[in-house]
BALOBA-1460 file (C-alpha; in Angstrom, 3 decimals):
// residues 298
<rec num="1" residu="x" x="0.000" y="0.000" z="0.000"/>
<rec num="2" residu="x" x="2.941" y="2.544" z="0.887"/>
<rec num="3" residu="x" x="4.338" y="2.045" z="-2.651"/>
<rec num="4" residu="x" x="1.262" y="2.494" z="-4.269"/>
<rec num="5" residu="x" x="0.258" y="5.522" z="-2.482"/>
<rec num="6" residu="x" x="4.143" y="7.086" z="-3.372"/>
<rec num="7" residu="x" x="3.199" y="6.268" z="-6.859"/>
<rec num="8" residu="x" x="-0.383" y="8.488" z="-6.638"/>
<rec num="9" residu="x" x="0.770" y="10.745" z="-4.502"/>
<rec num="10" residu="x" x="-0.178" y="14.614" z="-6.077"/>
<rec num="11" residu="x" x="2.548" y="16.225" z="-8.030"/>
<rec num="12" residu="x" x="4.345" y="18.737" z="-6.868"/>
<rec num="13" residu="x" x="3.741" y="22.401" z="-8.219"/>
<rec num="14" residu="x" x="6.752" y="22.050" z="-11.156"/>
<rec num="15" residu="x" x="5.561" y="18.936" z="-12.562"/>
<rec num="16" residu="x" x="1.906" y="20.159" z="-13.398"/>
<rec num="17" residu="x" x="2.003" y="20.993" z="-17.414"/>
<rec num="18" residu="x" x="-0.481" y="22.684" z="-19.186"/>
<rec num="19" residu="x" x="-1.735" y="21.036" z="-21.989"/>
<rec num="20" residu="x" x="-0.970" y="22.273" z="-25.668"/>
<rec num="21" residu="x" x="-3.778" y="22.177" z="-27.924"/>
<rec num="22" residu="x" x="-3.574" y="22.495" z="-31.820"/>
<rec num="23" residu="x" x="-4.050" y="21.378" z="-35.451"/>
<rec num="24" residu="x" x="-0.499" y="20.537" z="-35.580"/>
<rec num="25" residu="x" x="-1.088" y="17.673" z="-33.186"/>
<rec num="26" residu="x" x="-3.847" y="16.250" z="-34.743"/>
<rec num="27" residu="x" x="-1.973" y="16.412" z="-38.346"/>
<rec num="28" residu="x" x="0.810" y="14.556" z="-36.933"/>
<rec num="29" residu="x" x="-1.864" y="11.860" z="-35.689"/>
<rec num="30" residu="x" x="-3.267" y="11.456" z="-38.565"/>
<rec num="31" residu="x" x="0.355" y="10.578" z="-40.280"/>
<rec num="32" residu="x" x="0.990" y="7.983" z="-37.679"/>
<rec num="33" residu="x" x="-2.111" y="6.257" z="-37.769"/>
<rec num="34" residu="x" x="-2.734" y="6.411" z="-42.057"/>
<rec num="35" residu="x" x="1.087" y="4.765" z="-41.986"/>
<rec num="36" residu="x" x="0.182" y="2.262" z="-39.114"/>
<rec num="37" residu="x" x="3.505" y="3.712" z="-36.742"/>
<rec num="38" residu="x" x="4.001" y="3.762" z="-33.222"/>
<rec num="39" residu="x" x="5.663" y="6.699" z="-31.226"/>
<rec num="40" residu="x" x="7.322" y="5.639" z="-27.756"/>
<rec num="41" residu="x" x="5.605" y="9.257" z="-26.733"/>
<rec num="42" residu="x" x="2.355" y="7.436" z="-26.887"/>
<rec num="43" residu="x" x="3.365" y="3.692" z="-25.455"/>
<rec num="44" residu="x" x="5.323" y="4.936" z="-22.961"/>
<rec num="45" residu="x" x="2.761" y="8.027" z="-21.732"/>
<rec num="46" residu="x" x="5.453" y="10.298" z="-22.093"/>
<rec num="47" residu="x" x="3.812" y="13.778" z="-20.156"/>
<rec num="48" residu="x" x="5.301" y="15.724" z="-23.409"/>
<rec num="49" residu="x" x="3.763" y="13.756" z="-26.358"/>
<rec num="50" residu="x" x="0.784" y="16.729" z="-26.793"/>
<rec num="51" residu="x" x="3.508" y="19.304" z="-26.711"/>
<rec num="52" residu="x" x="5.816" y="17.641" z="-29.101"/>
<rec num="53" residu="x" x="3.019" y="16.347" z="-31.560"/>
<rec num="54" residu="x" x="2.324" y="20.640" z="-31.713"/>
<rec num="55" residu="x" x="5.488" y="21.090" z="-32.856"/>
<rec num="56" residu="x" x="5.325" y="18.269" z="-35.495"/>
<rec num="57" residu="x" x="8.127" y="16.158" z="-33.707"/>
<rec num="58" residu="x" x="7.550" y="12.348" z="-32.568"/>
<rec num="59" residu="x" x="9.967" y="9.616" z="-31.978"/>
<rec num="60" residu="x" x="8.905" y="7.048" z="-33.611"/>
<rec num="61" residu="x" x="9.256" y="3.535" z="-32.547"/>
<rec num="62" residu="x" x="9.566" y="0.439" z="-34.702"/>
<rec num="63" residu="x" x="9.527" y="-3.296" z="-34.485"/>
<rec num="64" residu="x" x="6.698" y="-3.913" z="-32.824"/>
<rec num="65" residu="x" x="4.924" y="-2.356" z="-29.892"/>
<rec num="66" residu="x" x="5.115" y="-4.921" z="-27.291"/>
<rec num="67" residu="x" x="8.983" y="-5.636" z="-25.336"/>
<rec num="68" residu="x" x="10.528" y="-8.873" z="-24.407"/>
<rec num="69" residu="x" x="11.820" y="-7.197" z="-21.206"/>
<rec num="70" residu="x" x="10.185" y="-6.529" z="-18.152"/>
<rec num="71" residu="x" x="11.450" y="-3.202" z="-17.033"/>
<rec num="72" residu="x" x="9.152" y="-1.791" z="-14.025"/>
<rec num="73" residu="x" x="9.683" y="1.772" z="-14.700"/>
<rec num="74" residu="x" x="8.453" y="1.186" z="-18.330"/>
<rec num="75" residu="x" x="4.956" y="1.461" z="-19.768"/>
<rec num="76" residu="x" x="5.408" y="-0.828" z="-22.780"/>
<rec num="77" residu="x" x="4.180" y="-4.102" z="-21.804"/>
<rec num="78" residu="x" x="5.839" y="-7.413" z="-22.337"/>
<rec num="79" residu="x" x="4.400" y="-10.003" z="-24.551"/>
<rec num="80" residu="x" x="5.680" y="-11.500" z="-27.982"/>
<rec num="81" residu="x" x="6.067" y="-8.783" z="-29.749"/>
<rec num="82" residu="x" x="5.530" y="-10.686" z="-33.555"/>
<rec num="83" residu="x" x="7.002" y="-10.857" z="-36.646"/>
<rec num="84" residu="x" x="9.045" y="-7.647" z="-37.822"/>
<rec num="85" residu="x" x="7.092" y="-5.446" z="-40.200"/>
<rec num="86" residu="x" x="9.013" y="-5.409" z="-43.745"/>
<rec num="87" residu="x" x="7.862" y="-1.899" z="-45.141"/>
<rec num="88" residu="x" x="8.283" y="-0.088" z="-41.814"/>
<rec num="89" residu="x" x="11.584" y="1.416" z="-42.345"/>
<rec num="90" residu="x" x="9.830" y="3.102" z="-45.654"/>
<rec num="91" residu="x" x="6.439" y="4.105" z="-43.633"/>
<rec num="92" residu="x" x="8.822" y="5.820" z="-40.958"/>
<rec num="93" residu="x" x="10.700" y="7.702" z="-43.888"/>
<rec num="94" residu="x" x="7.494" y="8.886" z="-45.293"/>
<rec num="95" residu="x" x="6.329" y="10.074" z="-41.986"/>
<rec num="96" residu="x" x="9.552" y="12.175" z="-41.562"/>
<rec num="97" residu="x" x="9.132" y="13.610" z="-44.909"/>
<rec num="98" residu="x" x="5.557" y="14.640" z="-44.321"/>
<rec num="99" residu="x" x="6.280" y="16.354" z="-41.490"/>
<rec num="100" residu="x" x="9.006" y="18.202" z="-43.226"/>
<rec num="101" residu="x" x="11.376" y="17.030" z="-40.180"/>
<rec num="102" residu="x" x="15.363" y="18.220" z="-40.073"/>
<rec num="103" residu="x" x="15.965" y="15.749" z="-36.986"/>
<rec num="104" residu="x" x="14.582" y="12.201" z="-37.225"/>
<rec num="105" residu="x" x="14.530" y="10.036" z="-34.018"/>
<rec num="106" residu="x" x="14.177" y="6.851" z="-33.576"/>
<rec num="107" residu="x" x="14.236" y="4.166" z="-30.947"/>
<rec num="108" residu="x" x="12.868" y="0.219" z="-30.384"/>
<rec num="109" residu="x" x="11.345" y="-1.999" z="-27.836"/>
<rec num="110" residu="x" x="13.568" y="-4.712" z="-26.806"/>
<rec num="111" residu="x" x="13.811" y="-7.434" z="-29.313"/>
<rec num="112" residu="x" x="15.975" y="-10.243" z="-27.589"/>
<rec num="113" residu="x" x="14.196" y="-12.900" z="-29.707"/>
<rec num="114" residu="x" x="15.349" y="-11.615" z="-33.131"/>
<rec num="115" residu="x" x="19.330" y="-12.920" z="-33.935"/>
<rec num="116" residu="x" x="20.635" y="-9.435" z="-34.144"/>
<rec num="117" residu="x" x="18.429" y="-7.765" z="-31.493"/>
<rec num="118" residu="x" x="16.695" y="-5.894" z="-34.621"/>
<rec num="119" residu="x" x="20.035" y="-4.185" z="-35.504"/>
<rec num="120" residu="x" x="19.116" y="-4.515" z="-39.561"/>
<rec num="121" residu="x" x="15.990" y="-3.311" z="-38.986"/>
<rec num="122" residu="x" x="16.882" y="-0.391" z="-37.474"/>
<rec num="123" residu="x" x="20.283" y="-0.003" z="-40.048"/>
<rec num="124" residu="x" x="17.533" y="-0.078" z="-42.795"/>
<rec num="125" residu="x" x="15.651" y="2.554" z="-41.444"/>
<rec num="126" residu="x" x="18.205" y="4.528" z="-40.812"/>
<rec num="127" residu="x" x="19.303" y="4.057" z="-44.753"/>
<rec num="128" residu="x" x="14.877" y="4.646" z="-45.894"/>
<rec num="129" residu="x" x="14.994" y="7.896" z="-44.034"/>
<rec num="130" residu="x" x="18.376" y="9.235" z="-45.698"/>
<rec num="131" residu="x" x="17.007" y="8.710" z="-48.578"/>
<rec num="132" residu="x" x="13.636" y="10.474" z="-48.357"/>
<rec num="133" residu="x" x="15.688" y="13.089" z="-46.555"/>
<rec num="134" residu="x" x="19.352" y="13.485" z="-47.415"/>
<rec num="135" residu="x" x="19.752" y="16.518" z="-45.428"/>
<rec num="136" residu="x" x="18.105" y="15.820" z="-41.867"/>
<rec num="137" residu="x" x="20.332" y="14.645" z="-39.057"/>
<rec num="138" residu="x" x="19.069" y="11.254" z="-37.786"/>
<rec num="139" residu="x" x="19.357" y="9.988" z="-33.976"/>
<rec num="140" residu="x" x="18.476" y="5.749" z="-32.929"/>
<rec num="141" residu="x" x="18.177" y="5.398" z="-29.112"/>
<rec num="142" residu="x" x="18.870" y="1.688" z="-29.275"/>
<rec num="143" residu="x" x="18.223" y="-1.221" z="-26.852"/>
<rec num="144" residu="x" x="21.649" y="-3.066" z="-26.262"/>
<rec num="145" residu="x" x="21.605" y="-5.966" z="-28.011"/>
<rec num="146" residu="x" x="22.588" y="-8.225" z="-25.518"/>
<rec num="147" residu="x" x="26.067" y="-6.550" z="-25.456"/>
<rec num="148" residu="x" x="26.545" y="-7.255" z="-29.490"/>
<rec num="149" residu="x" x="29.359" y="-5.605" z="-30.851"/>
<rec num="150" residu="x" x="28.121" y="-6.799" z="-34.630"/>
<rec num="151" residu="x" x="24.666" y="-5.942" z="-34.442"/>
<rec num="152" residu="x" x="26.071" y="-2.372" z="-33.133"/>
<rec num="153" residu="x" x="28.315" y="-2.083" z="-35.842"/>
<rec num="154" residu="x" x="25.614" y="-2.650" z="-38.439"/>
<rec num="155" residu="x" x="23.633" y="-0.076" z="-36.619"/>
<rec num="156" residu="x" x="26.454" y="2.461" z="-37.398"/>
<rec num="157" residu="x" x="27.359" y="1.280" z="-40.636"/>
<rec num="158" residu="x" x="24.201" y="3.064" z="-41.521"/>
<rec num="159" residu="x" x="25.613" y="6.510" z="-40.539"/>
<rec num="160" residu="x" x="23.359" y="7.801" z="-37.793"/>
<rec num="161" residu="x" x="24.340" y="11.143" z="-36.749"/>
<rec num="162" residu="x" x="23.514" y="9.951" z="-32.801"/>
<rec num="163" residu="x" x="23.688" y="6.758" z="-30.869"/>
<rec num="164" residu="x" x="21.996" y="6.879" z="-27.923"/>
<rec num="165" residu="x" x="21.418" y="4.233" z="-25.141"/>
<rec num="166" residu="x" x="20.307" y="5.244" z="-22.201"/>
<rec num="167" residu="x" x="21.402" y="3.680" z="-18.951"/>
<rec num="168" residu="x" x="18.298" y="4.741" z="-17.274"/>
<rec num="169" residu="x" x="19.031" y="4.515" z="-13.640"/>
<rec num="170" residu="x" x="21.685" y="3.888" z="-10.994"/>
<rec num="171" residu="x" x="23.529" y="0.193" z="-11.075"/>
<rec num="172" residu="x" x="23.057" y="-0.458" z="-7.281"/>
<rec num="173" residu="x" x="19.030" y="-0.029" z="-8.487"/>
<rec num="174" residu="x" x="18.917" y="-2.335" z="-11.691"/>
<rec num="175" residu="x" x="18.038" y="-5.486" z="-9.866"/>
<rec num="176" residu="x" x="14.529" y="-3.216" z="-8.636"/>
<rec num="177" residu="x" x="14.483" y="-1.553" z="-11.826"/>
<rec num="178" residu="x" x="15.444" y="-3.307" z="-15.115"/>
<rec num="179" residu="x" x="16.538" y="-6.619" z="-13.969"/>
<rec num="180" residu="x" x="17.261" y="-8.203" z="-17.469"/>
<rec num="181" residu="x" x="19.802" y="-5.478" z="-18.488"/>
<rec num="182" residu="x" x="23.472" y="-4.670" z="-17.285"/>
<rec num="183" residu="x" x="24.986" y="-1.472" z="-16.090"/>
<rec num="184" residu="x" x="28.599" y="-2.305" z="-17.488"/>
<rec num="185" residu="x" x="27.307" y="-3.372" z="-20.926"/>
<rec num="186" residu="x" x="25.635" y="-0.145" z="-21.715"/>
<rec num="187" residu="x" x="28.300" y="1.375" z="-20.646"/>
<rec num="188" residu="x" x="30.090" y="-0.786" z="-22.842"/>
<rec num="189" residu="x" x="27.997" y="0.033" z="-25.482"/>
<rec num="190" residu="x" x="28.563" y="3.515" z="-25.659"/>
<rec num="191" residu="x" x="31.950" y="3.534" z="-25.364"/>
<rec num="192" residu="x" x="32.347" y="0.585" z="-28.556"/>
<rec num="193" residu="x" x="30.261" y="3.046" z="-30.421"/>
<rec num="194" residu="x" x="32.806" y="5.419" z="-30.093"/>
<rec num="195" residu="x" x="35.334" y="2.775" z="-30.919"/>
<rec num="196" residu="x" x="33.323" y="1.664" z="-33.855"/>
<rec num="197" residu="x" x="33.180" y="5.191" z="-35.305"/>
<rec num="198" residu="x" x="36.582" y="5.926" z="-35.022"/>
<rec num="199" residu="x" x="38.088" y="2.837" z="-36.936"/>
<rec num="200" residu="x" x="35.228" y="3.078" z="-39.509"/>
<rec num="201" residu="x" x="36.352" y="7.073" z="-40.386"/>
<rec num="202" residu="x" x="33.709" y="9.100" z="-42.213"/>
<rec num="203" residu="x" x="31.654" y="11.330" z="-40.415"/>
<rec num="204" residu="x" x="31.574" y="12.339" z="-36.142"/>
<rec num="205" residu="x" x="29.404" y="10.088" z="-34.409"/>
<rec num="206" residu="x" x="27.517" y="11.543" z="-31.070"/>
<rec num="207" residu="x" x="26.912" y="9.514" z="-27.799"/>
<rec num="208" residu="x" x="24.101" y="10.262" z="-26.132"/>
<rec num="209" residu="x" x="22.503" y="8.400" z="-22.921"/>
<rec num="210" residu="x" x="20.004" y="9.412" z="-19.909"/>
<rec num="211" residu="x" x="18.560" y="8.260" z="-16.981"/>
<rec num="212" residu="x" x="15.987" y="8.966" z="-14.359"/>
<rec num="213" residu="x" x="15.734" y="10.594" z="-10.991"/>
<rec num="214" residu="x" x="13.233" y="10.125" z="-7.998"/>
<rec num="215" residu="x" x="13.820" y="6.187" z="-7.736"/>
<rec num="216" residu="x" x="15.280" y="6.300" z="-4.735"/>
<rec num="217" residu="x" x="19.296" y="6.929" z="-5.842"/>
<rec num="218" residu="x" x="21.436" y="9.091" z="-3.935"/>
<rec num="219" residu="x" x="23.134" y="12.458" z="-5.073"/>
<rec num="220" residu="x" x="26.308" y="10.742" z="-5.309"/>
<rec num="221" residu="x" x="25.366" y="7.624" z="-7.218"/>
<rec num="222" residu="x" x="23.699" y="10.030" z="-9.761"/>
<rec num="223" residu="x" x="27.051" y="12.097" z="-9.910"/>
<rec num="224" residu="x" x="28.804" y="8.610" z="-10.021"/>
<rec num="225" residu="x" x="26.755" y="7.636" z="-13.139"/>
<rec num="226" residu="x" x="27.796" y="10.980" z="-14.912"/>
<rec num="227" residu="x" x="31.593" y="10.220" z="-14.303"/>
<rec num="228" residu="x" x="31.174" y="7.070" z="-15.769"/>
<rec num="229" residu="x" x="29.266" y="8.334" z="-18.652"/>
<rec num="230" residu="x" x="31.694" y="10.482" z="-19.246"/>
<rec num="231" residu="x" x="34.350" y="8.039" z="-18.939"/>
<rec num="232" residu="x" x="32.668" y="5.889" z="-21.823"/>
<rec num="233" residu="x" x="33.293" y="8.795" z="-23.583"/>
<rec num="234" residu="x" x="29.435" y="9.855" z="-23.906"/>
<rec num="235" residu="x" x="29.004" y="13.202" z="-25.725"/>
<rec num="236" residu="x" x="25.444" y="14.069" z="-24.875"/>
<rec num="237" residu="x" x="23.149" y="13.295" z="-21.072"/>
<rec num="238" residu="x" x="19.478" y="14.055" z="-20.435"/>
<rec num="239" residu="x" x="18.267" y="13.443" z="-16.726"/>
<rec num="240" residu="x" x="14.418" y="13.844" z="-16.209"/>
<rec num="241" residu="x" x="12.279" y="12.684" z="-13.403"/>
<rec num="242" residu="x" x="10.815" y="9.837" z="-12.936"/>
<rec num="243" residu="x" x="7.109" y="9.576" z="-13.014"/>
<rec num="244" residu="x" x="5.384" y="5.867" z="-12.322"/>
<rec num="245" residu="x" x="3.279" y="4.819" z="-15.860"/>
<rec num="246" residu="x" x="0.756" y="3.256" z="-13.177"/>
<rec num="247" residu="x" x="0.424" y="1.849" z="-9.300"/>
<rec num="248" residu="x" x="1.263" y="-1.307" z="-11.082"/>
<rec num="249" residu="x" x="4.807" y="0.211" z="-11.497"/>
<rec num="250" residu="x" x="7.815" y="0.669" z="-9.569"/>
<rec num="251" residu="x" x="6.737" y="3.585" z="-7.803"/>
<rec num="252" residu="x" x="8.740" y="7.052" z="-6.950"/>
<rec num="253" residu="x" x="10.726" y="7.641" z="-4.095"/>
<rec num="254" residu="x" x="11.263" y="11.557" z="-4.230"/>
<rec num="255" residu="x" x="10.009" y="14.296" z="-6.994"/>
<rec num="256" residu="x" x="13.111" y="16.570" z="-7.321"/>
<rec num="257" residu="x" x="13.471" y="19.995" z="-7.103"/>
<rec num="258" residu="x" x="14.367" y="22.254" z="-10.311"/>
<rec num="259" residu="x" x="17.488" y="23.939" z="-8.179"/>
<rec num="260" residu="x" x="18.600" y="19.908" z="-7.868"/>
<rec num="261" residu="x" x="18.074" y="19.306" z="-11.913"/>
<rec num="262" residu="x" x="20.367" y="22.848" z="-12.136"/>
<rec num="263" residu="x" x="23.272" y="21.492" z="-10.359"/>
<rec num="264" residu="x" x="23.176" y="18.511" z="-12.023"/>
<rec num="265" residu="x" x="23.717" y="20.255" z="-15.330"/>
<rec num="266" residu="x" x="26.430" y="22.521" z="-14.447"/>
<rec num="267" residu="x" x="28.070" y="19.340" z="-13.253"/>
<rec num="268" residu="x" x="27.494" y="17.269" z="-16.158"/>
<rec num="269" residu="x" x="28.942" y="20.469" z="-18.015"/>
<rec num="270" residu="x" x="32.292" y="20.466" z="-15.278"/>
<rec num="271" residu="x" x="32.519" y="17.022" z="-16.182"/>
<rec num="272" residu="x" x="32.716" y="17.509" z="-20.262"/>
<rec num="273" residu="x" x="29.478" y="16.906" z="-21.575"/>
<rec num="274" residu="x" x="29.211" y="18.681" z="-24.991"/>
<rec num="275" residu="x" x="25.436" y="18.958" z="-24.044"/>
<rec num="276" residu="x" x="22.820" y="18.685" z="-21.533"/>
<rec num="277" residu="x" x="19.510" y="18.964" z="-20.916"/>
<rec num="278" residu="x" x="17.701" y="18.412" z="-17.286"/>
<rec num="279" residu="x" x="14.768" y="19.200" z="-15.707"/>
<rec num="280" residu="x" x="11.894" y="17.776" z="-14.642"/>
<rec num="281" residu="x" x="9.995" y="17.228" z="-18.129"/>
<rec num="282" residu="x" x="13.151" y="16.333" z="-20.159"/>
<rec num="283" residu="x" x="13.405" y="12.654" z="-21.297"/>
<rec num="284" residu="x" x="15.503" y="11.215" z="-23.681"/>
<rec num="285" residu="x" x="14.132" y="12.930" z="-27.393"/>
<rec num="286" residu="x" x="12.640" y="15.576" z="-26.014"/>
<rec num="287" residu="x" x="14.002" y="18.747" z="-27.736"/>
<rec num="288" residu="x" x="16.377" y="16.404" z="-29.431"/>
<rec num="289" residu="x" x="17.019" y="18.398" z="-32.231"/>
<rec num="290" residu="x" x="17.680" y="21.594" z="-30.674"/>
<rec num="291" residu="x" x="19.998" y="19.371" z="-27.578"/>
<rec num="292" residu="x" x="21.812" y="17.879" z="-30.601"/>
<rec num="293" residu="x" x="22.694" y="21.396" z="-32.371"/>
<rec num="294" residu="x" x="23.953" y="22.294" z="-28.679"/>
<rec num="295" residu="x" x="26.233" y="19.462" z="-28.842"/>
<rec num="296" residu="x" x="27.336" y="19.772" z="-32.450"/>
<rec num="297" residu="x" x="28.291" y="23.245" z="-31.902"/>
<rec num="298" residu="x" x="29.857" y="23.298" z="-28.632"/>
């Protein structure tokens, strides 16, 4: 019952958000649902989705909208998710050419049952939406493949602009939180990207990753998780709070203060970031373009 009633509990004065009406969001609806795509804004009740759809921005999310993990901070639920849909990569280009976007992001569920963990899928996505728009910078917050260093590399041998994985929370939390995933390995991860890039030449790949606060960390494991970030050579951090989907969910500990989310960014900046964005509302693509161009130019 005490969990349930932390996850209820009324929000705190800076995380009530008034609600943006407009045609724009209803345009970029329509798009979605005439091209049969899925945005992680909607599975995962992101509180900016009506915001974002105004500005004719989603993140879209392919193969499938079901996860085979179990993570308790996450909305998506976890069932088979079925076969992987052939033309998607070309209904997610055509979306992003609609809506006339410079900044195309994209991200997954978990797909531990497919060989590569969905890496072609999202290489040939990446390779659809280059073509429908050859100038538009293209981010792919991946899942990590199960620690993969081939079904990364065919991720980047598609030439996103940004790899993202987040590490989402503390690693003294992840047995709680998101048992079936590894601290190291996505830390790992980001730091083979890197690798990846580098021997493969071409053009500068960005790291990006973010977590969540109000789970119950400390200051100091949050700080801890920013040195290490930074040690996998990660160009780019959000930090948001965390807000429970349901009571079903793991529930938060503590809402945190915007003076906290402050500090935290002139840290992160201390530290080396090239960009940052936290604050309450931020999560990982939101303002993605406009965190990217921070980064780029910094």
């Amino acid at each position: 019952m005490a969990d349930r009633q932390q996850t209820t509990r009324r929000l705190p004065p800076w995380l009530k958000k008034r609600l943006v009406a407009g045609e724009e969001a209803g345009h970029v609806g329509r798009i979605l649902r005439e091209l049969g795509l899925a945005t992680v804004c909607r599975a995962a009740h992101c509180p900016n989705e009506n915001e974002c759809f105004s500005r004719r921005t989603a993140t879209f999310m392919i193969l499938g909208e079901t996860c085979t993990r179990a993570c308790r901070f996450c909305a998506i639920s976890e069932q088979d998710p079925g076969p992987v849909r052939a033309d998607e990569p070309a209904a997610v280009a055509e979306a992003a050419g609609r809506l006339g976007l410079r900044h195309v992001v994209v991200t997954s569920v978990t797909r531990d049952d497919l060989p590569d963990g969905g890496a072609g899928h999202f290489a040939r996505t990446i390779l659809a939406i280059r073509q429908r728009l050859p100038e538009a910078t293209i981010e792919v917050l991946v899942p990590d493949f199960r620690g993969s260093r081939d079904a990364l590399a065919a991720v980047l041998a598609a030439g996103p602009d940004v790899l993202n994985h987040n590490v989402e929370t503390v690693p003294r939390l992840y047995a709680q939180v998101r048992p079936r995933a590894d601290y190291a390995r996505s830390l790992e991860m980001l730091a083979a990207a890197k690798q990846i890039a580098h021997t493969a030449g071409g053009a500068r790949l960005f790291t990006k990753s973010g977590l969540m606060v109000g789970l119950g960390e400390s200051d100091a494991e949050v700080e801890q998780v920013l040195r290490d970030l930074r040690g996998a050579d990660c160009d780019i951090v959000t930090i948001g709070q965390y807000l429970a989907p349901s009571p079903e969910h793991f529930p938060v500990r503590r809402f945190v203060e915007p003076g906290a989310f402050e500090r935290l960014e002139a840290l992160a900046r201390e530290l080396g970031f090239r960009a940052v964005a936290a604050g309450p509302f931020v999560r990982s693509s939101y303002h993605a373009a406009e965190v990217f161009r921070r980064g780029k130019d910094a």
